[in-house]
N, C-alpha and C positions, 0 to 999 in steps of 0.2 A: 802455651795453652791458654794461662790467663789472656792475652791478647786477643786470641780467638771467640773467647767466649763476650770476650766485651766489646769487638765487633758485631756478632753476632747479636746480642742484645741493645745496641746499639740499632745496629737494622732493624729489629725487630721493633724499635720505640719509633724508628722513623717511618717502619712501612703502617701503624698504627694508626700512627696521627694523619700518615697520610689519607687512611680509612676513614678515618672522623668524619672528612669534611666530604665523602662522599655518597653516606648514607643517607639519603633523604629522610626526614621525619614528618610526621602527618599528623595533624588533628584532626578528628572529625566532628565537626559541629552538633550538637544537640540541639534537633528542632524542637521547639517550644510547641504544646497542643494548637490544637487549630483554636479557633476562638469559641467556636460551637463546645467543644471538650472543654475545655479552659471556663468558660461559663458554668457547664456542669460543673466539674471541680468545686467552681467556690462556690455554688450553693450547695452542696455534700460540706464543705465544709463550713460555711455560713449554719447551715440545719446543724452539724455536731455540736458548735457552740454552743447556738440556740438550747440546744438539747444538755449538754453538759457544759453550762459557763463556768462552773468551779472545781468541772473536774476532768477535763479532758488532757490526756498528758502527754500525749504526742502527736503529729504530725506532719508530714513529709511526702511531696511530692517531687517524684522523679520520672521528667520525660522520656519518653522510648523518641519517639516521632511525633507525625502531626497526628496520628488518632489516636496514641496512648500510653498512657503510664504508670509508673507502679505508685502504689497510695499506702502509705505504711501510718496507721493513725492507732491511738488506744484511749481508752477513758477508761475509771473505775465508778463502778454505783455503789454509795455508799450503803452499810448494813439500816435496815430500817428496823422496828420494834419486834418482828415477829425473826429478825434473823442477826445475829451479830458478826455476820462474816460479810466484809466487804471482798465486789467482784472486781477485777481488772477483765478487759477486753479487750484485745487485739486483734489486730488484723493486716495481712500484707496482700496486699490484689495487686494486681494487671489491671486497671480499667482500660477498655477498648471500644472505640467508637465506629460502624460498622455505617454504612450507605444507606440500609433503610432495617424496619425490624425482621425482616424476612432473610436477609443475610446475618444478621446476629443470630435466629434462631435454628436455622444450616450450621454454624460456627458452634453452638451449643449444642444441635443432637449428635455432631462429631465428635465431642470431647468429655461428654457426659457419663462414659459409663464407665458402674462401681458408684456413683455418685446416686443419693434416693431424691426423687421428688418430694418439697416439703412445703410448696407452696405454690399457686397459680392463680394467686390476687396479691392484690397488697394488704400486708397481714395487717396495720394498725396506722392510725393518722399519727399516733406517735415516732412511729420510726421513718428514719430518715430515706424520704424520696425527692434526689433533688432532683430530678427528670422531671418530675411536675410542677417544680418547684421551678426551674429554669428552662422550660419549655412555657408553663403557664399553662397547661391540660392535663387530664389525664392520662395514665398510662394505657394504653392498647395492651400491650404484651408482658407479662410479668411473669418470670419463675425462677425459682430458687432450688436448687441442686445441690446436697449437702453429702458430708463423710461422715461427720461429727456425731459424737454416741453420749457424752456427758460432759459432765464439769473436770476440769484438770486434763480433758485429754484435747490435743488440738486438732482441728476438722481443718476440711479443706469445702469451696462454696463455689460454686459456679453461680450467678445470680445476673438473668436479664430485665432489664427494661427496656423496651422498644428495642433501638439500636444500640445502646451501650450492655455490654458484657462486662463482666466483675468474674475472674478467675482469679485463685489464691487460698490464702492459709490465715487461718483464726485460732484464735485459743481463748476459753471463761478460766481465768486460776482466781484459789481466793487469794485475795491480797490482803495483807496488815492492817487493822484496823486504826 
């Protein structure tokens, strides 16, 4: 019986190995953004420096393809004299770059709803618009579509300019002072 079973696991290691070698395995390449996205990119992230040089604390970008990718970035604003609670802000999008702004805004009134309108200009020269920034004009088309209700809870943002779309997830918590 011992015999048996140590042939048996004996085939068994050779019919194995013989499998090994005939699984093909596959990577699949990750396209890097087109260079149009990829310019956007680093002025969105040129503008956060800019904007938080000592306190931006993370950032990460990760290719989908050649129109888009997810952007996982956060800074904290520190407490100023009328408030002693520092904010952290976060954020994890999709940016996606569309053919013209008319096909980003199809793309947005599909996916919008639940989501409230919070915006249809650009809210302040302070916050970050690298579309004008790396286009070198201004925006034609801008809106911003939110979940989000307050501080500690986290929202989700649909947010166009021209052809790029911003879908994903944000949170305000306080952080440590």
């Amino acid at each position: 019986m011992a015999k048996k079973e140590a042939v048996v696991i004996a085939l068994l290691i050779v019919a194995s190995l013989s499998m090994a070698g005939c699984i093909k395995s596959t990577t699949t390449a990750v396209t890097p953004p087109d260079p149009q996205l990829a310019q956007y990119i680093e002025a969105y992230n040129t503008t956060l420096r800019a904007e938080h040089p000592n306190n931006l604390t993370a950032w990460l970008v990760t290719p989908i393809n050649a129109s888009s990718a997810v952007i996982t970035d956060a800074w904290t604003y520190p407490s100023s004299t009328n408030s002693a609670v520092n904010l952290t802000y976060s954020e994890n999008v999709t940016l996606i770059r569309f053919g013209s702004p008319d096909a980003a805004t199809t793309y947005v009134n599909n996916n919008n709803a639940g989501y409230r309108l919070v915006a249809t200009s650009y809210p302040s020269k302070l916050s970050p618009e690298a579309n004008q920034r790396a286009k070198g004009n201004a925006t034609t088309v801008y809106a911003i579509y939110d979940t989000g209700a307050s501080l500690g809870t986290p929202g989700n943002l649909i947010l166009q300019t021209d052809q790029y779309v911003w879908i994903g997830a944000y949170e305000y918590l306080p952080s440590p002072p």
